[in-house]
PyMOL Python script that loads the backbone (N, CA, C, O; Angstrom):
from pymol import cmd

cmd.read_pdbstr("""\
ATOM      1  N   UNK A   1     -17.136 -12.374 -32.159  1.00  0.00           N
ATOM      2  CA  UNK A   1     -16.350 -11.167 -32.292  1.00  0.00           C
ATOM      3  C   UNK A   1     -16.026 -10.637 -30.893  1.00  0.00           C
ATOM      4  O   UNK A   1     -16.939 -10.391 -30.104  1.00  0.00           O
ATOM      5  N   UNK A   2     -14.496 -10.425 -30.514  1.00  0.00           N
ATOM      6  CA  UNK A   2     -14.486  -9.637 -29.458  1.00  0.00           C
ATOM      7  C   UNK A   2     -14.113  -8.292 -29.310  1.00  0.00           C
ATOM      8  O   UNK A   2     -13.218  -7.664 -29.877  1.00  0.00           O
ATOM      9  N   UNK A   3     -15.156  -7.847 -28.231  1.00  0.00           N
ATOM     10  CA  UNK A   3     -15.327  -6.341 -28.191  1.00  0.00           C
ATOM     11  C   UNK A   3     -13.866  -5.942 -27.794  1.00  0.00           C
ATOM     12  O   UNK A   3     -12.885  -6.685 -27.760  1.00  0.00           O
ATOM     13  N   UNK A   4     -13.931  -4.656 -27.512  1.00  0.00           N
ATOM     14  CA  UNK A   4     -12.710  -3.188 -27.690  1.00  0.00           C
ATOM     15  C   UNK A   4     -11.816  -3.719 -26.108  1.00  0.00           C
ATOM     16  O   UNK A   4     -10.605  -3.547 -25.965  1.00  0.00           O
ATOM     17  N   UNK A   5     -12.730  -4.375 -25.032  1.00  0.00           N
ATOM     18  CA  UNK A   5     -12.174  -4.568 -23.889  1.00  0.00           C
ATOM     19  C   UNK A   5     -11.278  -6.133 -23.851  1.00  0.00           C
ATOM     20  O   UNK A   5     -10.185  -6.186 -23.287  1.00  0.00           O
ATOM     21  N   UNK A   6     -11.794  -7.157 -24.412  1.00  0.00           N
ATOM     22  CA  UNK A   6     -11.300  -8.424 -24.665  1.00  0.00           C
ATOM     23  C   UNK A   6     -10.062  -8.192 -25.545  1.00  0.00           C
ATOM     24  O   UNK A   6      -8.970  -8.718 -25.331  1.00  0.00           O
ATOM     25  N   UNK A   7     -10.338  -7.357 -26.549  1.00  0.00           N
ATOM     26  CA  UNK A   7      -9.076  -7.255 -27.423  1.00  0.00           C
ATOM     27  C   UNK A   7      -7.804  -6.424 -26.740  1.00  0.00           C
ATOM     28  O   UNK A   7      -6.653  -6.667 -27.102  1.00  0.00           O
ATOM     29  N   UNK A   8      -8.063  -5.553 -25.856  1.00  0.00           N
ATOM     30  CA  UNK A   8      -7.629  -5.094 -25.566  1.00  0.00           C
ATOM     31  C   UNK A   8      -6.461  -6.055 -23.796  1.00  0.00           C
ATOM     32  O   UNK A   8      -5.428  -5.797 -23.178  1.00  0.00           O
ATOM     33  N   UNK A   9      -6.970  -6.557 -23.780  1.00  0.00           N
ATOM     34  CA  UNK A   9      -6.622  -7.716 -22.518  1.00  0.00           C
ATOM     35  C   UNK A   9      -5.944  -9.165 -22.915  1.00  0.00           C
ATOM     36  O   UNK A   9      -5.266  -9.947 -22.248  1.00  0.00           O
ATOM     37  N   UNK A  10      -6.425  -9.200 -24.322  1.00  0.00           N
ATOM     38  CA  UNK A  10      -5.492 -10.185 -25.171  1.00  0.00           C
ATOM     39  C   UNK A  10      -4.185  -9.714 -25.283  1.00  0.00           C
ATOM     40  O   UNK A  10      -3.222 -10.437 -25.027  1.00  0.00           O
ATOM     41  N   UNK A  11      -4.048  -8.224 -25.749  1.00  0.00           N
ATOM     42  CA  UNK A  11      -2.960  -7.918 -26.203  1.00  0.00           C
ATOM     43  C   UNK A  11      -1.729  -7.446 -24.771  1.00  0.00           C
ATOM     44  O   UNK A  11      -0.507  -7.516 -24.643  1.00  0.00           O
ATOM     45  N   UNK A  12      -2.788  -7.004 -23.966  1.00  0.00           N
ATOM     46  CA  UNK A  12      -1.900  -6.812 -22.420  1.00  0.00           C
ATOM     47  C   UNK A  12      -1.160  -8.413 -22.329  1.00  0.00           C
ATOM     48  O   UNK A  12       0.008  -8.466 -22.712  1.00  0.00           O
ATOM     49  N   UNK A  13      -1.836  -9.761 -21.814  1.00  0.00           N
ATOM     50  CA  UNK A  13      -1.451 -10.629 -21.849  1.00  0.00           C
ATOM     51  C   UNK A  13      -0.364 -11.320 -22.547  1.00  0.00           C
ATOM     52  O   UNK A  13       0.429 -12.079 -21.992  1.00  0.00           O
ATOM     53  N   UNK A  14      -0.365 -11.001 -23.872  1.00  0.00           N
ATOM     54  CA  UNK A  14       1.337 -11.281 -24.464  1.00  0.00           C
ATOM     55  C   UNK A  14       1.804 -10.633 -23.913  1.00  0.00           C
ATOM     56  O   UNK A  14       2.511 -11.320 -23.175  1.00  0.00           O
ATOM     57  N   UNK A  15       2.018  -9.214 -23.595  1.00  0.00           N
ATOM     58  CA  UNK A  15       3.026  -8.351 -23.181  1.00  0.00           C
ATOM     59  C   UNK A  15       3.381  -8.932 -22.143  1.00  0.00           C
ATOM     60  O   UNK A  15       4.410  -9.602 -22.053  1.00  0.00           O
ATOM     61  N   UNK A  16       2.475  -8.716 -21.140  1.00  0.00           N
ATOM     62  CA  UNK A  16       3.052  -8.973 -19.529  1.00  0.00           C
ATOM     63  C   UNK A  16       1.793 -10.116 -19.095  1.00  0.00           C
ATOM     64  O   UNK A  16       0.614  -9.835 -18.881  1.00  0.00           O
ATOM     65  N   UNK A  17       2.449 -11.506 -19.039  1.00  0.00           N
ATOM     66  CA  UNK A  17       1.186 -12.177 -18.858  1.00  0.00           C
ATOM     67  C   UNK A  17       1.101 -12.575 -17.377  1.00  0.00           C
ATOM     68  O   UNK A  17       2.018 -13.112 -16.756  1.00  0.00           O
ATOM     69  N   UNK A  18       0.020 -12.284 -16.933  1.00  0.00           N
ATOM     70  CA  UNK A  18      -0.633 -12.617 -15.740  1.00  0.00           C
ATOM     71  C   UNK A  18      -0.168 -14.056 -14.664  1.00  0.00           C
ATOM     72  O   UNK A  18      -0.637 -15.193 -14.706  1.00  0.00           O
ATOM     73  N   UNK A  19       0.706 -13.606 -13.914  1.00  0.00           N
ATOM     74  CA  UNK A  19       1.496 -14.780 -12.939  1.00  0.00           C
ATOM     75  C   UNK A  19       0.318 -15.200 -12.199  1.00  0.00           C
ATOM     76  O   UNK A  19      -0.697 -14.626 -11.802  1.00  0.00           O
ATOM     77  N   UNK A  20       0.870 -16.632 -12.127  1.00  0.00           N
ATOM     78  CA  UNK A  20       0.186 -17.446 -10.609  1.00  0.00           C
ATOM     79  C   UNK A  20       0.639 -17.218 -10.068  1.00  0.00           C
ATOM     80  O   UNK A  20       1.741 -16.865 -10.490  1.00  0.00           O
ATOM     81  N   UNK A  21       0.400 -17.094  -8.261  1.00  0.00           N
ATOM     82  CA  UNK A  21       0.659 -16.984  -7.151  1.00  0.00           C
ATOM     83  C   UNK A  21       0.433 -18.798  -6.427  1.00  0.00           C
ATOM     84  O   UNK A  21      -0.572 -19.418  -6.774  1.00  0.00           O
ATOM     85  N   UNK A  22       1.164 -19.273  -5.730  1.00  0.00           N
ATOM     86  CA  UNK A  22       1.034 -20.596  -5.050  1.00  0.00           C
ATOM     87  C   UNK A  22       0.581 -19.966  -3.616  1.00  0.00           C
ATOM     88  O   UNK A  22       0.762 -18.813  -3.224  1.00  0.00           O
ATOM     89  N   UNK A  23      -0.014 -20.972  -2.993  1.00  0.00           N
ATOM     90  CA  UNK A  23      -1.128 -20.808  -1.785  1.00  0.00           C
ATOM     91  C   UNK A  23       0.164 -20.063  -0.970  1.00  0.00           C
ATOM     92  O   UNK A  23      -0.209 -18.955  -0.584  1.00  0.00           O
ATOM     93  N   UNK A  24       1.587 -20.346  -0.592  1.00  0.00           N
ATOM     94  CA  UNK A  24       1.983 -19.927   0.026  1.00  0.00           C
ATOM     95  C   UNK A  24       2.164 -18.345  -0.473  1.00  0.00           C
ATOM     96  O   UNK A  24       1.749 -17.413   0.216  1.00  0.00           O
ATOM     97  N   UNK A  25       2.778 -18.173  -1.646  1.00  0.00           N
ATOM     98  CA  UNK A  25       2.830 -16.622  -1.770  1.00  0.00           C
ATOM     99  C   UNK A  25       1.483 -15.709  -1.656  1.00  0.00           C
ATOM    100  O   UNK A  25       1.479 -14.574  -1.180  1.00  0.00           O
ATOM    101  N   UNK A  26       0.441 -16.329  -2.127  1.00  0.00           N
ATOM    102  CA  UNK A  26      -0.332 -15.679  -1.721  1.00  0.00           C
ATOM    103  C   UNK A  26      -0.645 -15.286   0.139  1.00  0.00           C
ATOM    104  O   UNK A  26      -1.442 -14.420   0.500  1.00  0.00           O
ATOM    105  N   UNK A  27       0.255 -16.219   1.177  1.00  0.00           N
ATOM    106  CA  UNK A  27      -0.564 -16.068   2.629  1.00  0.00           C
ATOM    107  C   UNK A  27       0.586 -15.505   2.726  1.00  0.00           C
ATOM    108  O   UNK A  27       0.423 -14.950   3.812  1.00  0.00           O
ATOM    109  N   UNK A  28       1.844 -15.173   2.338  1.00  0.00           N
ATOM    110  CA  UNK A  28       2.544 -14.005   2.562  1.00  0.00           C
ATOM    111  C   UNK A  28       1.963 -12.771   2.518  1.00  0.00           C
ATOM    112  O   UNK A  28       1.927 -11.784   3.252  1.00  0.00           O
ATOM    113  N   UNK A  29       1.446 -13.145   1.285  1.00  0.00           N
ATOM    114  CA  UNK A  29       1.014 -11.317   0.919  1.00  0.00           C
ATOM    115  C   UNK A  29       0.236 -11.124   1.487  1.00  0.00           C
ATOM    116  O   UNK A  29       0.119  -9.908   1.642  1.00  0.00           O
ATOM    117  N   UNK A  30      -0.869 -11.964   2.227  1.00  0.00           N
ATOM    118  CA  UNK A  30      -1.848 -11.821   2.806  1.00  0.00           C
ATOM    119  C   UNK A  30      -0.809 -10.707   4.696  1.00  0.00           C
ATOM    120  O   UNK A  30      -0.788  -9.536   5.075  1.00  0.00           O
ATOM    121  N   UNK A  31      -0.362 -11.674   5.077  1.00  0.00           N
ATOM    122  CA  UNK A  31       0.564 -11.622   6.040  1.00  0.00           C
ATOM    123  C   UNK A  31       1.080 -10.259   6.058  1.00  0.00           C
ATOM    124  O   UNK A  31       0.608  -9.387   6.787  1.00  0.00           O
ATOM    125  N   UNK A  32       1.967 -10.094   5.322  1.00  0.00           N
ATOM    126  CA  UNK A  32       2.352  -8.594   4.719  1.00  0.00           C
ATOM    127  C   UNK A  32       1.641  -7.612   5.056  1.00  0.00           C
ATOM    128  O   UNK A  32       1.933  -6.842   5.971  1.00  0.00           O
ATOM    129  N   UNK A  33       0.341  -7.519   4.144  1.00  0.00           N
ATOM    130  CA  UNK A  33      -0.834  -6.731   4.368  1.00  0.00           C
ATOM    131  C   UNK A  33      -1.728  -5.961   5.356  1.00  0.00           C
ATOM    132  O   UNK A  33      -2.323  -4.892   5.493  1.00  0.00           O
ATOM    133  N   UNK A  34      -1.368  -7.616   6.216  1.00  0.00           N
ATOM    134  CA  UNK A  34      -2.001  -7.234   7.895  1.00  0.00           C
ATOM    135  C   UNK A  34      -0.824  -6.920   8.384  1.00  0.00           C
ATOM    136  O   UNK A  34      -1.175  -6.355   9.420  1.00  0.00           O
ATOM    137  N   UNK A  35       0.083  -6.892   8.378  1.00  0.00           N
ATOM    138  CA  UNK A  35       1.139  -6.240   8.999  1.00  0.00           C
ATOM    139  C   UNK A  35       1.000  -4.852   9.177  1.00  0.00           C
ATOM    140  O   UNK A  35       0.757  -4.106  10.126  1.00  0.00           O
ATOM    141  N   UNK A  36       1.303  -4.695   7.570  1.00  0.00           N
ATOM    142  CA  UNK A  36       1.388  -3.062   6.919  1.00  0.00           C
ATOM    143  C   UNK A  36      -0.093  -2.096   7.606  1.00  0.00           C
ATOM    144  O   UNK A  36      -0.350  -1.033   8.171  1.00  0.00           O
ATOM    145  N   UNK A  37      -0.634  -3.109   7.178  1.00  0.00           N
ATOM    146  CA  UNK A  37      -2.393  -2.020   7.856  1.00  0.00           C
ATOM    147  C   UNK A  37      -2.162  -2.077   9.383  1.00  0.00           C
ATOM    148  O   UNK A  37      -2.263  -1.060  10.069  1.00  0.00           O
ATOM    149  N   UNK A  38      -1.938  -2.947   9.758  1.00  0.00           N
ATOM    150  CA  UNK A  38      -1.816  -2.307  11.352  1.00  0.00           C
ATOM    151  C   UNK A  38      -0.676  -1.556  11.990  1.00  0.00           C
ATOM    152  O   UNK A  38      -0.634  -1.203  13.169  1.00  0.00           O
ATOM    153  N   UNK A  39       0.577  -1.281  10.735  1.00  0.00           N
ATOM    154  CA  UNK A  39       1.154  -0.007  11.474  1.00  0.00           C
ATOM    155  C   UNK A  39       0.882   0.865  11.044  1.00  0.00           C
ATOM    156  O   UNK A  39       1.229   1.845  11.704  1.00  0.00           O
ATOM    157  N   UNK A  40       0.206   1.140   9.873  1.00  0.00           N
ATOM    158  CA  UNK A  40      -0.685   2.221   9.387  1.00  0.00           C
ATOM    159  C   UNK A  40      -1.507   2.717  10.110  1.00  0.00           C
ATOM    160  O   UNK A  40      -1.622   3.928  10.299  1.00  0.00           O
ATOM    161  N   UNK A  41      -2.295   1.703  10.691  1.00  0.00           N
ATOM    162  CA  UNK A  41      -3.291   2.255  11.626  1.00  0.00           C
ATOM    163  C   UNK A  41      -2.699   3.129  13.124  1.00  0.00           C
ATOM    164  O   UNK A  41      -3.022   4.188  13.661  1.00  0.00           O
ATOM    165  N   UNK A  42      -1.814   2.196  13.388  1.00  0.00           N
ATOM    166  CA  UNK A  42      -0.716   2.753  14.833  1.00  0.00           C
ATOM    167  C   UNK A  42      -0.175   3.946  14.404  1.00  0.00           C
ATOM    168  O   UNK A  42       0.037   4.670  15.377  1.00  0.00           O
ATOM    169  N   UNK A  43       0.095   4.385  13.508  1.00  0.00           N
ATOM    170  CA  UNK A  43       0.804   5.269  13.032  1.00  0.00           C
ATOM    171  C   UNK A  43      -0.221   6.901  12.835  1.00  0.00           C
ATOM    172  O   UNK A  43       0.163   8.066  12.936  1.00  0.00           O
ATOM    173  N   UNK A  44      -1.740   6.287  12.496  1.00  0.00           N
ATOM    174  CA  UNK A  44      -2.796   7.070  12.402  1.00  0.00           C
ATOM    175  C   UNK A  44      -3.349   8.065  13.450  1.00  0.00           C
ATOM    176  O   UNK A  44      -3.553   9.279  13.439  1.00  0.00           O
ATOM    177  N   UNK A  45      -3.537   6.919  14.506  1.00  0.00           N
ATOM    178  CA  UNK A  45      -4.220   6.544  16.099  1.00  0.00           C
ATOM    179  C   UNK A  45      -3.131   7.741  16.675  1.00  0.00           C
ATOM    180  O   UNK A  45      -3.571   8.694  17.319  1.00  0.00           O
ATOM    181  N   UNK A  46      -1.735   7.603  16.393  1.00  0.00           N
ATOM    182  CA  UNK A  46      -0.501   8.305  17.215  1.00  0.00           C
ATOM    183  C   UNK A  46      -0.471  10.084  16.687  1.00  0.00           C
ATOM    184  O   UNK A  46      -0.136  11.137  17.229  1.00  0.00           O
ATOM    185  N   UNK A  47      -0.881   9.789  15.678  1.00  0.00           N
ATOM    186  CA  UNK A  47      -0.002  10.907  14.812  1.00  0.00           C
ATOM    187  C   UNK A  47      -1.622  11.992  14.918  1.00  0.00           C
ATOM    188  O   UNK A  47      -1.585  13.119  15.413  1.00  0.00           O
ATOM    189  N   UNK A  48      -2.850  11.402  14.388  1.00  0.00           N
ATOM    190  CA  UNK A  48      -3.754  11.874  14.424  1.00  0.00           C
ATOM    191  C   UNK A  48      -4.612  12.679  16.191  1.00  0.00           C
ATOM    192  O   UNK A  48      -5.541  13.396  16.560  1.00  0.00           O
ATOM    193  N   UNK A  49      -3.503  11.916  16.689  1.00  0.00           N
ATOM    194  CA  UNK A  49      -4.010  12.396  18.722  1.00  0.00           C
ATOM    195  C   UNK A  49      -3.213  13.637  18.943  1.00  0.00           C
ATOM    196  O   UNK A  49      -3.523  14.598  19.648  1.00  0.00           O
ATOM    197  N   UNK A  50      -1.800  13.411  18.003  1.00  0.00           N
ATOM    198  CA  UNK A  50      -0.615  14.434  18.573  1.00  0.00           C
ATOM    199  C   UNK A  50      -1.720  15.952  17.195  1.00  0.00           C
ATOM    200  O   UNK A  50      -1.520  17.165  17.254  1.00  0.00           O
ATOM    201  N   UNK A  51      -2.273  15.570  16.651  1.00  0.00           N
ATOM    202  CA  UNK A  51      -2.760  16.441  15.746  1.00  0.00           C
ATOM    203  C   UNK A  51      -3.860  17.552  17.040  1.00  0.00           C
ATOM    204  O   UNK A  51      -3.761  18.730  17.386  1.00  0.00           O
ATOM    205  N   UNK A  52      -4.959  16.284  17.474  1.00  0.00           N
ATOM    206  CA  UNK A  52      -5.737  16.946  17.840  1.00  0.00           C
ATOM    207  C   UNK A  52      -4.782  17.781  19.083  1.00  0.00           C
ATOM    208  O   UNK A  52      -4.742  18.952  18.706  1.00  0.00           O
ATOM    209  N   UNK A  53      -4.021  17.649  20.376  1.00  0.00           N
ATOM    210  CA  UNK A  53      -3.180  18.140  21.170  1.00  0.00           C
ATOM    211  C   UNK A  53      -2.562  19.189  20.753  1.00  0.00           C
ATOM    212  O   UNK A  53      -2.267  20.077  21.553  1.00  0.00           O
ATOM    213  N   UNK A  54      -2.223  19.292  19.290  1.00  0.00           N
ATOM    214  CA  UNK A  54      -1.272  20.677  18.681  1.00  0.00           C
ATOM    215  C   UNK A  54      -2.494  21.500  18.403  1.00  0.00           C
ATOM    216  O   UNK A  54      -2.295  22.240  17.440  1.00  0.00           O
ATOM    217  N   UNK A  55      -3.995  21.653  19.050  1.00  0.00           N
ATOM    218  CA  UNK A  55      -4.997  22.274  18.676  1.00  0.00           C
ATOM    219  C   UNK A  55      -4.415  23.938  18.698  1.00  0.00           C
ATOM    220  O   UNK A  55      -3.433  24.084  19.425  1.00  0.00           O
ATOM    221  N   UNK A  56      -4.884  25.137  18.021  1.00  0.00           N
ATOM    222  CA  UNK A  56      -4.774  25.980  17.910  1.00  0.00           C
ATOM    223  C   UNK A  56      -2.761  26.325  17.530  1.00  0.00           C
ATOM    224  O   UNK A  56      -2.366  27.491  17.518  1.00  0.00           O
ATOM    225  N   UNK A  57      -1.790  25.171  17.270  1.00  0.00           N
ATOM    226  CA  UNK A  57      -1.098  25.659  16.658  1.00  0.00           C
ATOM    227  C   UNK A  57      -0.978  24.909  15.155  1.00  0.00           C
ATOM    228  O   UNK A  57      -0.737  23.714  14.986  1.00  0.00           O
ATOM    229  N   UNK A  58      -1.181  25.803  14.225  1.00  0.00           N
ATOM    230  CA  UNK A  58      -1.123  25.190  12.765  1.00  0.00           C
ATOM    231  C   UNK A  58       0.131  25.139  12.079  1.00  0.00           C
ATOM    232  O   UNK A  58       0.462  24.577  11.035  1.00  0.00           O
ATOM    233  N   UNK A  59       0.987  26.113  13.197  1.00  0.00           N
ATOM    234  CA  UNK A  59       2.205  25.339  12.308  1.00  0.00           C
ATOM    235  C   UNK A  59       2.972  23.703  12.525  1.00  0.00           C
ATOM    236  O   UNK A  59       3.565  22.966  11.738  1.00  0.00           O
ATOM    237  N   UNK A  60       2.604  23.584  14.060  1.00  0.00           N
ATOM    238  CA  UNK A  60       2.605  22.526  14.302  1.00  0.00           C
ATOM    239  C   UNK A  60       1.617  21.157  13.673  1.00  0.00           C
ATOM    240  O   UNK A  60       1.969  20.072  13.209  1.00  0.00           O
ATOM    241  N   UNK A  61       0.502  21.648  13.855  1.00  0.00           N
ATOM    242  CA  UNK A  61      -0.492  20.854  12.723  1.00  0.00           C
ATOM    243  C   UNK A  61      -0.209  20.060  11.198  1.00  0.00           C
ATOM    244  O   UNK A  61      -0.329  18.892  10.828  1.00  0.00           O
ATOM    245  N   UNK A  62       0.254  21.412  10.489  1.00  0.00           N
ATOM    246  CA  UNK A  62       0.819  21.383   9.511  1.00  0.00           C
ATOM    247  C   UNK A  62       1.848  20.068   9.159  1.00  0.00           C
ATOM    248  O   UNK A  62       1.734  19.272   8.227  1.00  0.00           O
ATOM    249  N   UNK A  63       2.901  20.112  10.233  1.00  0.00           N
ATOM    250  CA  UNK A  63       4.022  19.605  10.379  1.00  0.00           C
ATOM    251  C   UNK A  63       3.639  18.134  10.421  1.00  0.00           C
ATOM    252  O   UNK A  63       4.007  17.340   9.556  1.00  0.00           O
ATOM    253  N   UNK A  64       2.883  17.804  11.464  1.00  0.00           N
ATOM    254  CA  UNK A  64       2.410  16.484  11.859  1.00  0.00           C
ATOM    255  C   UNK A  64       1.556  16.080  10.446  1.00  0.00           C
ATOM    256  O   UNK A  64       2.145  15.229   9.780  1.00  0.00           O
ATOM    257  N   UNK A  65       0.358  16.515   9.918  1.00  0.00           N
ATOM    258  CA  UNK A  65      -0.301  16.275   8.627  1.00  0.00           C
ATOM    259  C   UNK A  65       0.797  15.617   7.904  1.00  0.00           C
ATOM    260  O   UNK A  65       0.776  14.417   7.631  1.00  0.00           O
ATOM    261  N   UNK A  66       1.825  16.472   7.576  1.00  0.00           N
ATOM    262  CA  UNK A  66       3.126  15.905   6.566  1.00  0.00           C
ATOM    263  C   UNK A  66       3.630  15.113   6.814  1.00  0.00           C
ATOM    264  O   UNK A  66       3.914  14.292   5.941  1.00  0.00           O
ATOM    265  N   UNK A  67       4.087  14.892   8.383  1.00  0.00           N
ATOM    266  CA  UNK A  67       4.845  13.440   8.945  1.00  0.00           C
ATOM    267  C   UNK A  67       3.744  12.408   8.456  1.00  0.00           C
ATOM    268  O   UNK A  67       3.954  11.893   7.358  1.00  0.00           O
ATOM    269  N   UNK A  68       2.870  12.132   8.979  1.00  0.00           N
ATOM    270  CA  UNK A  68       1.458  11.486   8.954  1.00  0.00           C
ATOM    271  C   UNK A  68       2.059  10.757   7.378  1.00  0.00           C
ATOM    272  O   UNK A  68       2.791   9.779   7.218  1.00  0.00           O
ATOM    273  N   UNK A  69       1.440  11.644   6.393  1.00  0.00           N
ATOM    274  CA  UNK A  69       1.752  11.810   4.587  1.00  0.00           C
ATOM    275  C   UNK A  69       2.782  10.681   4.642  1.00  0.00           C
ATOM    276  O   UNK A  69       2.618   9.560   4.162  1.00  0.00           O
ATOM    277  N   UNK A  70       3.822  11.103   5.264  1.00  0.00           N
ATOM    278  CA  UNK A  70       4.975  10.568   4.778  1.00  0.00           C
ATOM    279  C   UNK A  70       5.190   9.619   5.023  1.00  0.00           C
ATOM    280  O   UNK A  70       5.755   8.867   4.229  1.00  0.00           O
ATOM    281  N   UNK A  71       4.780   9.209   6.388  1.00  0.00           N
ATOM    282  CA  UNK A  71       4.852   7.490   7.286  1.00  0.00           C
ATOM    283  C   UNK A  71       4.069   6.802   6.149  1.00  0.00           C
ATOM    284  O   UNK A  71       4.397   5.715   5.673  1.00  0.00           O
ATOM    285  N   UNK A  72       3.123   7.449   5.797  1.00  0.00           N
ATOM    286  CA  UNK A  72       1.467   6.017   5.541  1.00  0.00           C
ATOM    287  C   UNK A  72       2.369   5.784   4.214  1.00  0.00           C
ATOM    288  O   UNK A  72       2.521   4.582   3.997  1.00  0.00           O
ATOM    289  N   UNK A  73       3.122   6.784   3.101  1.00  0.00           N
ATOM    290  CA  UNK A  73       3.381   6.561   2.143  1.00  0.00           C
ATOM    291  C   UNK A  73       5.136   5.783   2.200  1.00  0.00           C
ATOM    292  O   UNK A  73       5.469   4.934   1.374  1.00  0.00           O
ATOM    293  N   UNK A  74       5.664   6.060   2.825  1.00  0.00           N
ATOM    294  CA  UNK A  74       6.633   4.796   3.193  1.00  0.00           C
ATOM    295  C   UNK A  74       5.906   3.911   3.543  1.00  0.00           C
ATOM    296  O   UNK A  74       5.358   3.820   2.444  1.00  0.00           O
ATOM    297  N   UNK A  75       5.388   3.125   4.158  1.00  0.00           N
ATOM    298  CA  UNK A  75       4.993   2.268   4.611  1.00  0.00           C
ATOM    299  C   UNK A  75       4.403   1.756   3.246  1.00  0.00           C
ATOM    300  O   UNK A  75       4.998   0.791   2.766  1.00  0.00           O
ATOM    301  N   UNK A  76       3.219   2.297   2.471  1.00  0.00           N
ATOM    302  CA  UNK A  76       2.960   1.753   1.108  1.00  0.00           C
ATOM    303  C   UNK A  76       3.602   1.222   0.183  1.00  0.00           C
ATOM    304  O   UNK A  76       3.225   0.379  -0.631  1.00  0.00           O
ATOM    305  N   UNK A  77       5.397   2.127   0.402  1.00  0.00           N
ATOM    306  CA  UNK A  77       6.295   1.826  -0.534  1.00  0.00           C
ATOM    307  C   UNK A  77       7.126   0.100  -0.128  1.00  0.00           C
ATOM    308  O   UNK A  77       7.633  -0.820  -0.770  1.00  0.00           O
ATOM    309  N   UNK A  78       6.887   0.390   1.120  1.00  0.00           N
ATOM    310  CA  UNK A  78       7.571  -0.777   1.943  1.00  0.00           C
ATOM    311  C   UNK A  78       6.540  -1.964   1.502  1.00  0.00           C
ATOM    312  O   UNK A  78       7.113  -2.812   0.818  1.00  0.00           O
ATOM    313  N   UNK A  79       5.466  -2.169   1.678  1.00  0.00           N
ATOM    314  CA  UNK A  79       4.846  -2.826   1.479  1.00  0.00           C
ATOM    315  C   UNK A  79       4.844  -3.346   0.098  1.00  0.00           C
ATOM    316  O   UNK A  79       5.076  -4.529  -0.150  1.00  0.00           O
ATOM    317  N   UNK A  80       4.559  -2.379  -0.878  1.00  0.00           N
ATOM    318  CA  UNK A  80       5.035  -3.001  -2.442  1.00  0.00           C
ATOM    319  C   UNK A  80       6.398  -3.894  -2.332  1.00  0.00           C
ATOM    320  O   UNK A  80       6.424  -5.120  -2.440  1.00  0.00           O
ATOM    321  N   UNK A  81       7.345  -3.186  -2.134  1.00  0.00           N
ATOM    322  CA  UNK A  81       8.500  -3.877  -2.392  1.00  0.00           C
ATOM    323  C   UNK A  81       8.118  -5.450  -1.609  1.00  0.00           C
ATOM    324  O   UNK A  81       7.944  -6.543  -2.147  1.00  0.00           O
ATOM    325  N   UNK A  82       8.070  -5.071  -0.141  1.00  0.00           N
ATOM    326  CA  UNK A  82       8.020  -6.431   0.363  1.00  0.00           C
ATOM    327  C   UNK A  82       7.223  -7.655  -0.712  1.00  0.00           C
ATOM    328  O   UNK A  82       7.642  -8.802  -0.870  1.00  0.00           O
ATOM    329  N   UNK A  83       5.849  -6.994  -1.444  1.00  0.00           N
ATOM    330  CA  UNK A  83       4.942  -7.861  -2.280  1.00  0.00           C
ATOM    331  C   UNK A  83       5.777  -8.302  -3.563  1.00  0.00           C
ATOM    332  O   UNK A  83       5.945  -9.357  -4.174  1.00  0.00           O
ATOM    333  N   UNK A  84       6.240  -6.918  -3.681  1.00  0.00           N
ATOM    334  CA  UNK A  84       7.128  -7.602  -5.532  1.00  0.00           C
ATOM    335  C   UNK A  84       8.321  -8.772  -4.924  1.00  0.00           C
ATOM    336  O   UNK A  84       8.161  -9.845  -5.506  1.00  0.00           O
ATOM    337  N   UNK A  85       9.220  -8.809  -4.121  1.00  0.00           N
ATOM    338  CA  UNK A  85       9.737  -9.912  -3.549  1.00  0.00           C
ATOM    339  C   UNK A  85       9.438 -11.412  -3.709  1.00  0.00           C
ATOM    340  O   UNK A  85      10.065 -12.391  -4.114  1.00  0.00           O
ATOM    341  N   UNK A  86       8.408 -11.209  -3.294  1.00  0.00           N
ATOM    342  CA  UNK A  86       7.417 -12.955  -2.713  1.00  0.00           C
ATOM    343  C   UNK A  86       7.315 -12.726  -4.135  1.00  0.00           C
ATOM    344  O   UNK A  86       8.250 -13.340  -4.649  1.00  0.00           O
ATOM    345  N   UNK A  87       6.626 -12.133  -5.025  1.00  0.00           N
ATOM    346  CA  UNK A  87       6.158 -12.245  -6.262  1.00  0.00           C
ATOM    347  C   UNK A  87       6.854 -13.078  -7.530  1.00  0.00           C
ATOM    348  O   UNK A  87       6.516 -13.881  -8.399  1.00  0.00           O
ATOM    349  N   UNK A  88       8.307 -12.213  -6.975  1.00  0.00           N
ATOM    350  CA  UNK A  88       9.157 -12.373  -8.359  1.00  0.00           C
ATOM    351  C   UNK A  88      10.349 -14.194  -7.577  1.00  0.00           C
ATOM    352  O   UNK A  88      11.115 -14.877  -8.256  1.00  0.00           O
ATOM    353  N   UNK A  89      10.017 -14.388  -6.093  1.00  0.00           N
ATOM    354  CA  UNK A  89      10.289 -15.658  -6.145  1.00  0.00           C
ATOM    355  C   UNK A  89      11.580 -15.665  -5.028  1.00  0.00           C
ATOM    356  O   UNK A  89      12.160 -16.718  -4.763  1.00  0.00           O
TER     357      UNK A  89
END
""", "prot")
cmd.dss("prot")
cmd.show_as("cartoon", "prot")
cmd.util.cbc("prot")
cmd.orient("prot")
């Protein structure tokens, strides 16, 4: 008998069934990844220094926090897309 979680992963699987990746798409994505994390990080290192320097002004603070937000989350978005790409072939 399968439990509530197996049945439940059977029925995902017809829907949308689980792709292979070939060694190469996978060292893309790998590739990708380290890309993306290290301008994330550059982007951190930069943004997080100009943070501490805007010390005692918070509107400036403020401002940078949000740029910050906004880079790491483009960059996330960039990164998906780049992955669904290689993915879909």
């Amino acid at each position: 008998m399968k439990s509530a979680y197996e049945l439940a992963m059977s029925r995902l699987e017809k829907e949308a069934p689980i792709q292979k990746l070939s060694d190469d798409q996978k060292r893309q994505i790998a590739e990708i990844d380290s890309e993306i994390n290290a301008k994330i990080a550059e982007k951190k290192v930069f943004l997080e220094g100009e943070i501490i320097k805007s010390a005692g002004d918070s509107l400036a603070q403020d401002e940078l926090r949000r740029q910050l937000a906004s880079e790491l989350a483009r960059l996330e978005e960039k990164r998906e897309e780049r992955k669904d790409r290689i993915r879909k072939g």
